[in-house]
Phi, psi and omega in degrees: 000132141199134167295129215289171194288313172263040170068333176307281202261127165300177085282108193234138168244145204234148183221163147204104235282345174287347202278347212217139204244139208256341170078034175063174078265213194278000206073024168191316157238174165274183179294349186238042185056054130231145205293156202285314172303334191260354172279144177112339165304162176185147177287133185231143160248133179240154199259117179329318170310282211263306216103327176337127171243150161201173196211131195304308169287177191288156170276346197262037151223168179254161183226194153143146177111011196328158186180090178306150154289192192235009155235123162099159179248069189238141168232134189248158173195180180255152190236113163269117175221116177037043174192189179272184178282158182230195163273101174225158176236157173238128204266104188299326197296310176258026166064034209239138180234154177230118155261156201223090214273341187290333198267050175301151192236143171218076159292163205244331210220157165327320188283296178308095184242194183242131207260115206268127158295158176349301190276342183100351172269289180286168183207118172267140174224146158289127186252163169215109188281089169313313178334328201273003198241138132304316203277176190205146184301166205230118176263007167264186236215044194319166174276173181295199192205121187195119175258136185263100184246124159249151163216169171182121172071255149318303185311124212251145187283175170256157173302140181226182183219151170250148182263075213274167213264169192257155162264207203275150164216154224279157173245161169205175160256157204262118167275052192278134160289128159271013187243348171235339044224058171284100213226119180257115181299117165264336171191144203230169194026074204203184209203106206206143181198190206032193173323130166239030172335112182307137184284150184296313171240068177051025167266008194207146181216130188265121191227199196245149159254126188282144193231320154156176260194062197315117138334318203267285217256012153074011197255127198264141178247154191231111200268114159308150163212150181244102195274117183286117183327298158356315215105325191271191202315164202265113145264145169300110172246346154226120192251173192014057165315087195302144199194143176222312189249294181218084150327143136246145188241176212180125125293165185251101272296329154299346190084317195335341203185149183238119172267182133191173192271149174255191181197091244222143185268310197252355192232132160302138161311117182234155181265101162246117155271142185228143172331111170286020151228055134067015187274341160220177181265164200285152170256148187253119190272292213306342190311339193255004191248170172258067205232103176258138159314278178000310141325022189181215229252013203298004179255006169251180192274133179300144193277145182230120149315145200299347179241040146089007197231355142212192202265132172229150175200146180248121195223136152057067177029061181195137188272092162269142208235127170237127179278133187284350163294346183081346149001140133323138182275123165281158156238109153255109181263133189267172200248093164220142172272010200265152155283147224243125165301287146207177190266164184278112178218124174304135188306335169238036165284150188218017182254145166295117210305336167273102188301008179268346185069003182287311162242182164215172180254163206243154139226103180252157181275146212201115190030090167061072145068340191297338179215164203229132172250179194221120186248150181270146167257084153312119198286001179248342187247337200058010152290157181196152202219154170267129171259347177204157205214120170220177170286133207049179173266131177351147147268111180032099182294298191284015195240293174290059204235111164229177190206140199275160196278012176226054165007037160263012185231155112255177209221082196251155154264181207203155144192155182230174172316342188226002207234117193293175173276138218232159178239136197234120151224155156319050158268153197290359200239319177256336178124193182241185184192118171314126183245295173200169183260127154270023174206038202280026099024292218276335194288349191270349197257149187273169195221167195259152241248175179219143176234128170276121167255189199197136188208137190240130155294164177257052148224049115097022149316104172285101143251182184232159166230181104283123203248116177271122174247166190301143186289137200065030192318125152284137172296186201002051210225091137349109151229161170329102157236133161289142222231141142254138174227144165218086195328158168042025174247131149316076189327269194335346188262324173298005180214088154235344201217139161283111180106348177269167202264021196248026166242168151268346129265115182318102212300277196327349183254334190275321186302310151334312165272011172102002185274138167283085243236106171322170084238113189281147149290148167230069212286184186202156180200165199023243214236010178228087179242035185292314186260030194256356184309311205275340195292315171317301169310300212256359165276345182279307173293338162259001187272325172277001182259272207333312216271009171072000188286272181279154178247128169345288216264015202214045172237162199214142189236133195230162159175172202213089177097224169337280158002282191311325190276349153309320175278336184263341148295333172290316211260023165271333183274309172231143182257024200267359181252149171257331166216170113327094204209119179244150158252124174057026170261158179275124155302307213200118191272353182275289158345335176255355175296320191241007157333144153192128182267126193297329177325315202202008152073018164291082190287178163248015166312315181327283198320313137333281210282310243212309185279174153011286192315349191024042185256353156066025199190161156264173175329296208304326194268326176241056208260051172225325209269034196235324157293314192277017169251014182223136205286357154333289146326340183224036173280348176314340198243022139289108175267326189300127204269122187232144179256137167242123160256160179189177194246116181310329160254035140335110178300339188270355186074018192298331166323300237270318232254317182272343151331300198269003158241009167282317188291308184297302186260017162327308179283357208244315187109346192278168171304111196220154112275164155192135149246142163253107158327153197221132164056027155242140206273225178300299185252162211294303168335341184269340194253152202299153169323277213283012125332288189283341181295280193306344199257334177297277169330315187286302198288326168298309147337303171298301167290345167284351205244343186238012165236009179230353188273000000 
């Protein structure tokens, strides 16, 4: 979200990722650069007044990245509109939009938005020379693409053709005047990524420079550097900054100091603040707390107090304010019984939102997670009292937020398990009020009822899933149910939001088709969590057959990435599933041990070692717990008939991977598919319409044929 300087207009973006066919690319962007996860969006401004929503942009376009200047009522965002994406702005006094078509854009991640200087005129953007690509978008709208393999008995694969992947294409960043459309290079071919944030006063702009990649741990550095608007020279003010997903940065409101968060495969997320013109080396404040940024909001920009002296960031549920003087960092824990979501900030803000420093605002969970309050914190005592009450739970507490400039308004979305998503605002003094549904569409289809269940293991651990039933259920009347699974995952925390994209199937279409749909905790602990697997699950599964829910003989097991490799550990373990569906799984932990993309020279040991993989060692040192955790080894003992899918430009190599359990048990004799998807990546969320149509159908298609026949 963000809001305008006087407050009238929202910007909020909204998606609906199924809505838009991406026309194939590489599994990281389409052909017309935009990255896959950002397809199906558009921006709506809704009026703070009224409610009213309306969109800025063309509608037969995608938009996302919305960002008001900070004079004047102009918004600038990125656009695809029958071209690739730019840069565009929309001017409210004539009501008018400029794409500024020269400015092609490829931001990768959410943070990387376009960034206004001070006065309201220019905007830095990360640029991309499209020039450098041969292929040109596609307005059509294909059927799926799909290579298809069986075996059952006889049965013989089919012949496939390959598609090759597009390469890297260079980046540089951009100086556009948007008031004459005047456009200037600040730094060209260069490998630069997240929040690029404008000096307050607007001579300078700081980014991340890519600096290179420990081999062994896959973990990537970052030289801060700071480009003077001007032209002249670029300098190094901190080199080799650890960053994996969104380092984030913050001047600081004097300009004087830049912080930012780190991010470390093997290291806590740390708060380093530095000179910005580079004159001492940076300090690390978190060196005296046992405190990781990681834990909290660390992909946004640190919050800074109006006078420059200290720093707030949010870790382990609690608000720590570190003074830049080398002062002990305080934790301010708030004095509520309720649990706290995050504190209230605008998302690419780097000023503390109460210009008074007194307080901040809460979204704590409010009768059993069913409503989310909104509590005041006092910064000096950490009380904190609830002033509102709205319905559901946050959507990305720290991302969808917004907060009027003297924080007497925020501005949240809400959705719950049964409930589309509502736009709320908030005063702190009068209370709330329903602003509009973004999604009320959704409000119209009927659902199948939802259950928290509970099961005690026998070394006495109470867990929990959530459970969806078929819409008109009879009690105590068995139906077919399906487990979505994901080892070292809270079952019950994936079904909170209606309508989101954090399945492989919308549990709510399946319920449809009459089935009934899990999600188990599944906790892991050390370094073997192949056999730790099953004991959650199948204690998940008998607790719904005791409850008269599932019928035994009519279960069915799904999972997705990790997930795929939760399923290929059950059903080596156990024979209690009649079918089967992995997306994107790991088989064989020796074989992912040693993936490497020549693209970008990026191997998978980490992941192995440090990651998922939880082995805590390489092959040469554990190479039996590298066999007995991969479920490769043990396809022999599979009865269950399983479709393994996967998108052929996964960046994880997932191909590689469903190659090899197609191939044993193809050779084993047992029932299998695999389809490959074509010019699609890891997640689903990601895939052309008429893919993602086809992987629904099929996997429904599966399950009907071996839990309902």
């Amino acid at each position: 979200m963000s809001i305008s300087r006087d407050g009238r207009l929202l910007a909020v973006c909204v998606q609906n990722a199924y809505g838009f066919g991406h026309e194939g690319g590489n599994g990281l962007f389409s052909p017309s650069g935009v990255v896959l996860e950002i397809l199906g969006s558009r921006v709506l401004l809704v009026d703070t007044g009224t409610g009213a929503i309306r969109e800025p942009f063309p509608q037969d376009s995608l938009s996302w990245a919305a960002q008001w200047s900070p004079v004047g009522n102009r918004l600038a965002a990125y656009v695809q509109h029958k071209s690739y994406p730019c840069l565009a702005t929309w001017d409210e006094k004539t009501d008018s939009v400029k794409l500024f078509r020269e400015v092609t854009a490829r931001p990768g991640m959410a943070c990387e938005v376009p960034c206004w200087t001070p006065d309201g005129r220019s905007v830095v953007v990360r640029y991309v020379d499209f020039s450098a690509d041969a292929s040109t978008p596609s307005d059509e709208n294909p059927g799926p693409s799909v290579r298809v393999h069986r075996y059952e008995s006889s049965h013989a694969p089919m012949k496939t053709r390959w598609v090759s992947q597009r390469g890297n294409l260079p980046y540089h960043m951009m100086l556009v005047d948007v008031e004459i459309g005047v456009t200037r290079y600040l730094i060209r071919d260069s490998t630069f990524f997240g929040h690029c944030p404008v000096s307050p006063d607007g001579r300078s702009v700081a980014t991340l420079r890519y600096a290179e990649t420990d081999s062994a741990t896959a973990q990537g550095y970052y030289d801060l550097i700071v480009i003077p608007l001007d032209g002249s020279g670029i300098r190094t003010v901190a080199p080799h900054i650890p960053g994996q997903y969104a380092v984030s940065l913050s001047w600081s409101p004097d300009g004087h100091h830049i912080a930012c968060i780190t991010e470390g495969f093997r290291e806590k997320g740390r708060l380093l603040v530095m000179p910005a013109d580079g004159s001492d080396r940076p300090r690390d404040l978190t060196a005296s707390e046992d405190v990781d940024l990681k834990r909290g909001d660390f992909t946004l920009p640190p919050c800074w107090n109006s006078d420059s002296a200290l720093i707030y960031c949010w870790a382990d549920s609690a608000l720590w304010e570190f003074p830049i003087d080398g002062q002990p960092p305080r934790r301010i824990i708030p004095g509520t019984q309720r649990p706290v979501h995050s504190w209230v900030r605008p998302p690419m803000g780097d000023r503390l939102p109460d210009p008074g420093g007194q307080s901040v605002l809460l979204l704590v969970a409010s009768d059993g997670n069913k409503r989310t309050g909104l509590a005041r914190m006092d910064l000096a005592t950490g009380d904190a009292s609830v002033v509102a009450k709205v319905n559901g739970e946050p959507i990305w507490p720290c991302v969808q937020v917004a907060v009027s400039a003297d924080a007497t308004k925020c501005y949240i979305t809400t959705a719950s398990k049964n409930s589309p998503a509502v736009l709320w605002q908030i005063d702190v003094e009068l209370g709330r009020r329903r602003l509009a549904s973004l999604s009320s569409g959704l409000g119209r289809i009927a659902l199948g009822a939802q259950r928290e269940i509970e099961w005690q293991m026998p070394d006495g651990r109470r867990l929990r899933g959530e459970l969806i039933l078929p819409p008109g259920y009879e009690e105590g009347k068995p139906v077919p149910t399906i487990l979505e699974v994901y080892a070292g995952s809270v079952g019950r925390r994936r079904l909170r939001q209606l309508g989101t994209t954090a399945f492989m199937v919308n549990p709510y279409l399946l319920a449809a088709h009459g089935y009934a749909v899990l999600f188990p905790d599944i906790p892991l602990e050390g370094s073997n969590p192949y056999s730790q697997i099953p004991g959650p699950v199948l204690a998940a599964v008998q607790k719904v057959i005791d409850m008269g829910i599932a019928d035994s003989e009519r279960l069915g097991v799904m999972g997705q990435s990790y997930g795929g490799y939760t399923v290929f550990s059950l059903i080596t373990q156990t024979d209690v599933f009649k079918a089967a569906v992995s997306n994107a799984g790991m088989v064989n932990l020796l074989t992912t041990y040693t993936r490497f993309a020549e693209q970008n020279g990026r191997d998978w040991t980490w992941y192995c070692e440090t990651g998922q993989g939880r082995m805590c060692a390489t092959p040469w040192e554990r190479r039996g717990a590298y066999i007995r955790n991969s479920p490769f080894f043990y396809l022999n003992r599979v009865s269950t008939p399983i479709l393994i899918t996967c998108g052929d430009k996964d960046v994880l190599d997932s191909v590689g991977q469903a190659h090899e359990a197609f191939v044993g048990l193809r050779r084993l004799g047992k029932t299998v598919e695999m389809r490959i998807y074509e010019n699609e990546g890891h997640g689903h969320q990601a895939w052309t319409s008429a893919n993602y149509r086809d992987f629904c159908e099929r996997v429904i298609e599966w399950f009907d044929a071996y839990l309902k026949s």
